[in-house]
C-alpha positions as CSV (number, residue, x, y, z in Angstrom):
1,X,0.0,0.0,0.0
2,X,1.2,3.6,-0.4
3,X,2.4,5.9,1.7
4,X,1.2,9.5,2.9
5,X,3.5,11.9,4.0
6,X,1.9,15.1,5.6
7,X,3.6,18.7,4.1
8,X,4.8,21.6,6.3
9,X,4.3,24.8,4.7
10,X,2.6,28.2,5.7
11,X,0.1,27.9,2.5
12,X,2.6,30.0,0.4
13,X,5.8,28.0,0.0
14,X,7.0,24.2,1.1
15,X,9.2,23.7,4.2
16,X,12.6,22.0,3.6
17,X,11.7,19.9,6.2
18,X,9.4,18.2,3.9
19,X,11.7,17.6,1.5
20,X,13.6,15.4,3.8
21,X,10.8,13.6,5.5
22,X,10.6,12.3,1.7
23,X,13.8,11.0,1.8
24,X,13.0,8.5,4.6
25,X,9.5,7.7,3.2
26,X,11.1,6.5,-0.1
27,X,13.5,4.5,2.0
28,X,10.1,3.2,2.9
29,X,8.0,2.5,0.0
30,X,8.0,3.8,-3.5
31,X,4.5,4.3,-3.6
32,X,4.4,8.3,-1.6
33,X,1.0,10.5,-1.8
34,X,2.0,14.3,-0.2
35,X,-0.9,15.9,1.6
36,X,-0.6,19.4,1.4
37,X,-3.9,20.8,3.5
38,X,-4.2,24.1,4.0
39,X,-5.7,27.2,2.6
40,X,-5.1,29.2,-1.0
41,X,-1.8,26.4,-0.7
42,X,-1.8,26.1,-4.7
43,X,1.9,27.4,-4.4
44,X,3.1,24.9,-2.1
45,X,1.2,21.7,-3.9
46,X,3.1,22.9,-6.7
47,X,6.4,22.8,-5.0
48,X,5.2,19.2,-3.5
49,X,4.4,18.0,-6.7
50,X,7.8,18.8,-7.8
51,X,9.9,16.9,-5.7
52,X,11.4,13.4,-6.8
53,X,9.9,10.5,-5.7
54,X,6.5,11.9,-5.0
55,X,4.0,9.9,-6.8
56,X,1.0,12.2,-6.1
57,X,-0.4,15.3,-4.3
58,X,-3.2,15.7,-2.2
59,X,-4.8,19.0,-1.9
60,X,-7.1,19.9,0.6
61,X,-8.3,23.6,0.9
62,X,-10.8,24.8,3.5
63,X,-11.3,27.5,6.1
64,X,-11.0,25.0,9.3
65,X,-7.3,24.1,7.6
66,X,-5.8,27.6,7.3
67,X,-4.2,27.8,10.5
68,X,-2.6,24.1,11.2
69,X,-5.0,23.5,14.0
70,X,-4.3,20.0,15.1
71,X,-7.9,18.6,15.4
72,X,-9.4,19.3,11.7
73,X,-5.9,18.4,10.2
74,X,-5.9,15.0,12.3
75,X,-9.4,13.9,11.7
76,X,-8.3,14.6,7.7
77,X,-5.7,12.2,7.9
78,X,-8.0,9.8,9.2
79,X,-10.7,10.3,7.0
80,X,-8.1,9.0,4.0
81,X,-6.1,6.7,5.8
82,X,-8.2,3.8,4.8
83,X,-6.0,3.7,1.7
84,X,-2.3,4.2,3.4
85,X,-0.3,1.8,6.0
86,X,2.0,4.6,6.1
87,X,1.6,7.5,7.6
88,X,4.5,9.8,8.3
89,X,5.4,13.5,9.0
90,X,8.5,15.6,9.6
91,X,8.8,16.0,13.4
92,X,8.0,19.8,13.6
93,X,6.1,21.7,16.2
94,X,3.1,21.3,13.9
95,X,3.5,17.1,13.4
96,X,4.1,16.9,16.6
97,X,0.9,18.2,17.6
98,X,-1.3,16.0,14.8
99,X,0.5,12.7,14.4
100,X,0.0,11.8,18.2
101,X,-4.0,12.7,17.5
102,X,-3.9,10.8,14.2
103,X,-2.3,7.8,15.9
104,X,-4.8,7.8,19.0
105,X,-8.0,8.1,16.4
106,X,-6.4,5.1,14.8
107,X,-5.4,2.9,17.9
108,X,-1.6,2.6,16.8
109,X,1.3,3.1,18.3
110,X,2.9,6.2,17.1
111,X,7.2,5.5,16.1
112,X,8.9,9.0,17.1
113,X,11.6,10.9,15.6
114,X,13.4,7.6,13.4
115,X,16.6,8.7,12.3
116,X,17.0,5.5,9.9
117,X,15.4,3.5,8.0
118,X,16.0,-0.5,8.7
119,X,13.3,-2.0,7.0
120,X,9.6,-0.9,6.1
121,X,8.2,-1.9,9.7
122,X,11.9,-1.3,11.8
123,X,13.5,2.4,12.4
124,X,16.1,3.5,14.8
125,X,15.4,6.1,17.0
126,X,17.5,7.9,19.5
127,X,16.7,7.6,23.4
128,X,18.5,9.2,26.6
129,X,19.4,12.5,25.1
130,X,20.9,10.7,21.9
131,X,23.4,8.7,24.3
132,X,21.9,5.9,22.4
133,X,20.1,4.8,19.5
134,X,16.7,2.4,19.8
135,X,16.1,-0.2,17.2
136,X,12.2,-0.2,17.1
137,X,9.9,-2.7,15.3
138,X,5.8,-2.4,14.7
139,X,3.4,-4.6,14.2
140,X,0.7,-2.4,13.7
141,X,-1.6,-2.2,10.3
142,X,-0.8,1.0,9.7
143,X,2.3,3.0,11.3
144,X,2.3,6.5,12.4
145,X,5.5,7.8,12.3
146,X,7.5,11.2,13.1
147,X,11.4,11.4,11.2
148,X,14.3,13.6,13.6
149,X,14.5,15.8,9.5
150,X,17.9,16.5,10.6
151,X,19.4,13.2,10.1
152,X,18.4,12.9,6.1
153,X,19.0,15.2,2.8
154,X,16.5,16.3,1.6
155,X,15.0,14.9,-1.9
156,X,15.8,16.9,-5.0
157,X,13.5,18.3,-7.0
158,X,12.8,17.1,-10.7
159,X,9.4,15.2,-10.2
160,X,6.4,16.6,-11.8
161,X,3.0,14.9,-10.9
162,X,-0.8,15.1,-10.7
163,X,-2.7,17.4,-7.5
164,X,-5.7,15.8,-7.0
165,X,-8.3,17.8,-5.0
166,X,-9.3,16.0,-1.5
167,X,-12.3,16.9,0.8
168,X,-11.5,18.4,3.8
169,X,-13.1,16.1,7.0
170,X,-15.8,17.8,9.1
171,X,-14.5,19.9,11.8
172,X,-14.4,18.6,15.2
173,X,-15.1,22.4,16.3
174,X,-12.5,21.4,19.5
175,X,-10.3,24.4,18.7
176,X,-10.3,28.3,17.0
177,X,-7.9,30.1,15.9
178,X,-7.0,33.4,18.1
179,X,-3.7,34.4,16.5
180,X,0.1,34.0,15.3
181,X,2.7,35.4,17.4
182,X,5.6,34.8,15.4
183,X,8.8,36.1,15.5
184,X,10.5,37.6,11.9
185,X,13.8,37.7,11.5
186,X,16.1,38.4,8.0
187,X,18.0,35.5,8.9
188,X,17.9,31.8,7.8
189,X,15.5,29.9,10.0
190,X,17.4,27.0,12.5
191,X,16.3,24.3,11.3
192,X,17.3,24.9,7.8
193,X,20.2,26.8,8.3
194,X,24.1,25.9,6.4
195,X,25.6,27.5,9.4
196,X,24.5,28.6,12.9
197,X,26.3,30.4,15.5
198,X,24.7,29.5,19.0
199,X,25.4,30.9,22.3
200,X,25.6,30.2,26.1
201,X,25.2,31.3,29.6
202,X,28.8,32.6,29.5
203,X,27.4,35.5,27.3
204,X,25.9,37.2,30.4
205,X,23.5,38.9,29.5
206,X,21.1,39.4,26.2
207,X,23.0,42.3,25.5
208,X,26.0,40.4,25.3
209,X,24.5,38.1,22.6
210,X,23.0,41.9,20.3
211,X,27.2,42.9,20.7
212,X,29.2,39.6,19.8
213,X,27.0,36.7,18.5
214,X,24.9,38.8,16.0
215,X,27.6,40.7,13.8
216,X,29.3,37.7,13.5
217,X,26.0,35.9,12.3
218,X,25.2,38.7,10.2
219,X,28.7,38.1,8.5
220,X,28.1,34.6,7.9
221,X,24.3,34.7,6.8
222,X,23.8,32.4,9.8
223,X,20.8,31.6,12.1
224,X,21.5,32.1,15.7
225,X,21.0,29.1,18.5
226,X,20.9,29.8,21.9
227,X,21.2,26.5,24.8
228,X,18.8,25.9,27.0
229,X,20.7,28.0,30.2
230,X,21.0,31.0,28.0
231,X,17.1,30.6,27.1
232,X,16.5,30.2,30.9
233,X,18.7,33.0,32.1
234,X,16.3,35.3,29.6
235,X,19.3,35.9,27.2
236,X,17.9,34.3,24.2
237,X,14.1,34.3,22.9
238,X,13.1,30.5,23.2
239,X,12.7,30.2,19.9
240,X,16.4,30.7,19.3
241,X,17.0,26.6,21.6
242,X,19.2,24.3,20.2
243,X,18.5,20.7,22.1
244,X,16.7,18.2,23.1
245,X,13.6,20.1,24.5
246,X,14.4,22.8,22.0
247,X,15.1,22.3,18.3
248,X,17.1,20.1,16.4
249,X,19.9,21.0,14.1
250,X,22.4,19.7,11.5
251,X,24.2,22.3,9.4
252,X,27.2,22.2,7.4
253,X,28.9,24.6,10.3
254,X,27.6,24.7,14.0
255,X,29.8,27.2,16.1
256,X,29.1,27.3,19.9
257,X,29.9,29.9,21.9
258,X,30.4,29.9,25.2
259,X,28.2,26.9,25.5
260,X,29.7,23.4,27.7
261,X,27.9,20.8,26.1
262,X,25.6,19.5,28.5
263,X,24.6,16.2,27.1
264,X,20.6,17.3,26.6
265,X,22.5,21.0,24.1
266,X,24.6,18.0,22.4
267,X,21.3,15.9,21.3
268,X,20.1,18.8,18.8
269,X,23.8,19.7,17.4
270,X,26.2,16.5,17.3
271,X,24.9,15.8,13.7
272,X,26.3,19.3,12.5
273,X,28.6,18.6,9.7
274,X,31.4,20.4,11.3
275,X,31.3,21.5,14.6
276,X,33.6,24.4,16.2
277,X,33.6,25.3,20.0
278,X,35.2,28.6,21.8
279,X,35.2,28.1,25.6
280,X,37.4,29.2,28.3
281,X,36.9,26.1,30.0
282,X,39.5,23.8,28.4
283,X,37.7,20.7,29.7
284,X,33.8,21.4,28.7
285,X,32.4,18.7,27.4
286,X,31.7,20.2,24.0
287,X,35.4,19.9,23.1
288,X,34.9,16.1,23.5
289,X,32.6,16.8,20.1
290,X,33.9,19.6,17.9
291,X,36.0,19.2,14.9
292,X,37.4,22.2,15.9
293,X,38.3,23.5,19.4
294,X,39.3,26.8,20.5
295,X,39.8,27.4,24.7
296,X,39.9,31.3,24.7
297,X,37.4,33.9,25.9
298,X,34.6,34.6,23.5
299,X,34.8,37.8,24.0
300,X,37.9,38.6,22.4
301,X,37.5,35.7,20.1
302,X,34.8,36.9,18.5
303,X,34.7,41.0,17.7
304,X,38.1,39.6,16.2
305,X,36.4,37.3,14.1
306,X,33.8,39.2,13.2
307,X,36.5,42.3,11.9
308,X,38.1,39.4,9.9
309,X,35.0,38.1,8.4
């Protein structure tokens, strides 16, 4: 049977995220249907359809699906699931608000955050902060499952297939939208981002971050991560977390600043491609991690760094 594979996207333009939850669905199956659900998302089902290995697109377009409410978006998943044992999702803050729902509706057990693909019904998983990696198997008719995006490529585009229209299920009327309070920023978002320059409690103050970590990110045309200390102290917005109860990350260059490497900041960075460290500290744990290591104050390491850039 095929596969479905639920699309992030803000009705305008696909998330890249989606692009490598595809990666581990074809590692699946061959047979992958994208549901894009949304409102006015023409755009972004045309981006879906694009992608390689995509065999068709689902659009659904209502009111009750503008705004990524959990409960309509669920109960749609259900409502077509008859003809999918797959079910899968990138694990963003959206999926990880519906495919729990979807999973309960459908009495399954819901497979979290697989970072490979063993076989069609066995996935590997990380558990304990990452410190080691769970070999899962289900049994059940039809598996819900969440993929960590971070640890695939995304799929290329080059595809071109059908969007076939899909009737939105009837609303559950369990939630309404209010508003979005979302942060903008001009630079890349975290998850997506080639390079990202995070910072730690050692900064001080949120200040401290505006002085030294932003130029330098500026330079680079990096996001900015923050860990969880520096979110705690108030020094970083929360959005900005890099770990395990914060977001996960893999870029080509992950510099952290003033950061020890606490094992729960490691479990949403250790995938990076290269990893570079500036502590005083010369035995923090993050040096046990980096590529690169550099025991100096980041304070003078980095206005330095930032002239240079």
């Amino acid at each position: 049977m095929a596969i479905l594979l639920l699309a992030e996207h803000d009705n305008r333009t696909l998330s890249d995220q989606t692009a490598r939850a595809l990666t581990a669905a074809r590692e699946i199956g061959s047979e992958i249907h994208v549901l894009v659900a949304g409102k006015d998302a023409n755009a972004a089902a045309g981006e879906a359809a694009k992608l390689a290995g995509v065999s068709k697109v689902l659009l659904a377009d209502s009111d009750a699906l503008a705004n990524n409410l959990a409960e309509p978006l669920a109960a749609l998943i259900v409502s077509i699931a008859g003809g999918y044992d797959t079910i899968i999702a990138a694990a963003t803050a959206s999926a990880k608000n519906v495919m729990p729902r979807v999973a309960a509706l459908l009495d399954v057990a819901q497979v979290s955050e697989i970072i490979a693909v063993v076989s069609p019904d066995t996935f590997k998983r990380p558990i304990y902060a990452g410190n080691a990696i769970q070999t899962v198997q289900t049994t059940d008719a039809k598996k819900v499952i969440t993929v960590r995006a971070a640890a695939f490529q995304p799929s290329d585009a080059g595809g071109s297939v059908a969007i076939e229209a899909v009737q939105a299920a009837a609303d559950p009327g369990l939630s309404s939208f209010v508003k979005d309070a979302i942060s903008s920023s001009d630079r890349p978002e975290l998850t997506s981002a080639k390079i990202v320059i995070s910072g730690g409690r050692a900064l001080g103050s949120s200040e401290k971050f505006k002085e030294v970590i932003l130029p330098v990110a500026e330079k680079l045309g990096a996001a900015v991560g923050a860990s969880r200390a520096a979110v705690d102290a108030g020094y970083a917005p929360n959005d900005w977390q890099v770990g395990q109860t914060g977001k996960v990350v893999a870029p080509q260059l992950y510099i952290a600043c003033g950061i020890s490497g606490a094992i729960q900041h490691l479990a949403g960075m250790k995938d990076s491609k290269f990893i570079v460290a500036i502590n005083k500290d010369a035995d923090a744990p993050i040096f046990q991690v980096a590529d690169y290591g550099l025991v100096a104050d980041l304070f003078d390491v980095l206005p330095e760094f930032e002239k240079a850039l």
